[in-house]
N, C-alpha and C positions, 0 to 999 in steps of 0.2 A: 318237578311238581311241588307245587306248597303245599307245607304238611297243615297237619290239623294241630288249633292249640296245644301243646305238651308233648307232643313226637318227640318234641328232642331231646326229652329229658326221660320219659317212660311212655311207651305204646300202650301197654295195657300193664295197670299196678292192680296188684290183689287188694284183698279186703283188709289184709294186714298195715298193709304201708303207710307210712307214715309223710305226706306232704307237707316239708318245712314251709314257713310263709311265704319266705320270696319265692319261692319257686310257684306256689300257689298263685302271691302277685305276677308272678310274669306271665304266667297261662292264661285270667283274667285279661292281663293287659293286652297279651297277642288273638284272644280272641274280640276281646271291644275293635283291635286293628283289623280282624279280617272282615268280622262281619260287618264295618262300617262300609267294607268295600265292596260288601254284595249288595249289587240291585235290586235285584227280586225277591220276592216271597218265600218262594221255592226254595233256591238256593240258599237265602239264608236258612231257612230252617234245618235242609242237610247239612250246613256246614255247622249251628249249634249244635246235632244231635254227632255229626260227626267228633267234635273238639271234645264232645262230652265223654264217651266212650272211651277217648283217649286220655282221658286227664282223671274219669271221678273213680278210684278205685270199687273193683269188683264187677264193673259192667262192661260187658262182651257186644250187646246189641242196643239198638235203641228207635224211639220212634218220639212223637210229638202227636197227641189225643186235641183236637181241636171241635168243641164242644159249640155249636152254633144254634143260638136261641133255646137256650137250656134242654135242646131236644135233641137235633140231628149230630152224628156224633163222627167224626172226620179224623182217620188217622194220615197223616201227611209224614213225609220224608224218613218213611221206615225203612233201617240200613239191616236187611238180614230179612231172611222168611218168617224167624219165629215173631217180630214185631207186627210184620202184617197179619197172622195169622190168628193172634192174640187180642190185636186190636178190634178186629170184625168180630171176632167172638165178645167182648164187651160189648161191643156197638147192639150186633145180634141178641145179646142176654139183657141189657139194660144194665149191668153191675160191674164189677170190678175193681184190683187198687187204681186203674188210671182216671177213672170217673168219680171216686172218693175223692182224687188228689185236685182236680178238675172242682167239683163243688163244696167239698165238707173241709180237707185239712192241707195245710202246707208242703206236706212229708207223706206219702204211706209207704210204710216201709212191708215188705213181705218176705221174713228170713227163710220160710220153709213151706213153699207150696202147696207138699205131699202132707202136711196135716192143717194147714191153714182152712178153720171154719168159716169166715168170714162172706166171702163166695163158694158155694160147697159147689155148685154145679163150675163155675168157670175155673176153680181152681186144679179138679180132678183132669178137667179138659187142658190146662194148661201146662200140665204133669206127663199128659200123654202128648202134648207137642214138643217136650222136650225141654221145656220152663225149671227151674229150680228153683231162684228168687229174683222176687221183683224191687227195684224204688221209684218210686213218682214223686215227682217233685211238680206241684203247681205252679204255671208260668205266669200266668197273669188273667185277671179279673174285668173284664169288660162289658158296661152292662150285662145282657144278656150272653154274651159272648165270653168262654173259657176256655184256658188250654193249660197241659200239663204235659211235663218231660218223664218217659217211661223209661226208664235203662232194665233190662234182662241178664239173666247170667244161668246159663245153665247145672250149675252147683247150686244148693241150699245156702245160708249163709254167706253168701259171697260178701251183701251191703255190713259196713259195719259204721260205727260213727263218724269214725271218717270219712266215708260216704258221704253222708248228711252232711258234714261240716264241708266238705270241697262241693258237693252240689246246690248247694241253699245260692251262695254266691254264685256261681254259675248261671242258676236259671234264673236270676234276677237279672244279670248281664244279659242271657240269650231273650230275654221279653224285654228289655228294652231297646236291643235292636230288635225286633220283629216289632216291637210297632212303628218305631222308625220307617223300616222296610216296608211295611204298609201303607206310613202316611207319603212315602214316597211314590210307592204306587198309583195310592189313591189322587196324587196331583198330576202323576204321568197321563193319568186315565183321563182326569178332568181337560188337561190340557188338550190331549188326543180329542177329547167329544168334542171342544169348544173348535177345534179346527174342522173336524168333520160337519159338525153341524154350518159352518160358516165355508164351507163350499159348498152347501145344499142350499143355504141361504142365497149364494149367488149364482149356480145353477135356475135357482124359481126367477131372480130378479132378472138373469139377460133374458129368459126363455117366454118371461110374462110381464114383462118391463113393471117390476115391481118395485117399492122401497124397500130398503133393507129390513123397517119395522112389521112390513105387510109380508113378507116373505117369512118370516120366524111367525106371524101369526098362524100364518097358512101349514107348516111345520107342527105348532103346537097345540092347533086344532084337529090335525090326522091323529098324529102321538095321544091326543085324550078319546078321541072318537074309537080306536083300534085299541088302544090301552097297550099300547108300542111306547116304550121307551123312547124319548125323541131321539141320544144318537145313532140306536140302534134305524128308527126311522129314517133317518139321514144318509147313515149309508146303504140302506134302501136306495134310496132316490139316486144317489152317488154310481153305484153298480147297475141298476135296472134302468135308469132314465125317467122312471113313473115314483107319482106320489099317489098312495092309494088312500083313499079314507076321507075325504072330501069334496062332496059333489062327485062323486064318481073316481075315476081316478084322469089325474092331472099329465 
């Protein structure tokens, strides 16, 4: 099994340790290698929140806060219960370090839960899920669109500068492959619609000896009449055999 960036050198470093640079570069390095090699969204993100665990001293758990239209608030690829558990209570409260980290600052560092005024409701709560301290680290700024890197540690104190110093770098690499992984997406998706929709196109054209132009008309007059998505409309027509939404259905 392929490990996660810095297995090989430390699985979990304290808050003490000290990461010489090359060692730092090579952890960097081996994760720019693996996440170039993941496809998906998904998986990359487990595999940044994974590397990170392993490499940024003091953190035990981790998760990834993906903040969509500066409202709805999306915890994805959280490795351990206390991330998911922590996360939905921000989400639920409106507040916390991962939503500071997300819109206001680079870093929120949180050394001691059990007196941190900051969030007084999420933090008491985060004390009894078994929370001790937190770091978030901001991942990237997309219009309306944000996300930040949560690492947990059930001890107080755990983050220490070197924290900050080995994760700054880190999450600067993990957001720029995730948008990577995105814009790769986002072309898999395009390419997928533009084939779907051009066998619905050719579906209408033998079934109603159409031209190609008249066929996509007849498509993107359903799709705005029904307020359908045309490729979701398309494979409509693909699975059912019927085009609903003009003149009755086709």
């Amino acid at each position: 099994m392929e490990q996660a960036a810095g297995t090989r050198t430390s699985a979990r470093r304290s808050g003490t340790d000290r990461l010489p640079p090359q060692e730092l570069a090579e952890a960097l390095a081996d994760l720019a290698r693996q996440l170039q090699r993941e496809v998906g969204t998904e998986e990359t993100l487990q595999k940044a929140v994974a590397s990170a665990i392993a490499v940024i001293p003091g953190a035990r758990e981790g998760s990834i806060s993906m903040v969509v239209a500066r409202s709805r608030v999306e915890s994805r690829a959280a490795l351990g219960d206390l991330p998911r558990t922590l996360d939905d209570l921000q989400s639920t409260l409106g507040e916390g370090p991962c939503l500071d980290a997300a819109f206001e600052a680079e870093v929120v560092d949180v050394p001691d839960l059990a007196t941190e005024t900051r969030w007084p409701t999420f933090a008491r709560r985060a004390v009894a899920a078994g929370a001790g301290s937190m770091l978030c680290l901001r991942l990237y700024v997309s219009g309306s669109d944000l996300g930040a890197m949560n690492l947990y540690s059930p001890q107080a104190r755990a983050f220490t500068e070197e924290s900050r110093h080995v994760g700054l770098p880190f999450a600067a690499h993990a957001a720029v492959a995730l948008a990577q992984s995105q814009e790769r997406a986002d072309l898999l998706a395009a390419v997928d619609g533009r084939d779907v929709i051009g066998q619905a196109k050719g579906i209408l054209m033998e079934r109603h000896k159409l031209t190609a132009d008249q066929a996509f008309q007849l498509l993107a007059g359903a799709s705005q009449q029904r307020n359908v998505k045309l490729r979701v409309l398309a494979q409509e027509l693909i699975f059912s055999g019927q085009l609903k939404g003009m003149r009755g259905s086709i």
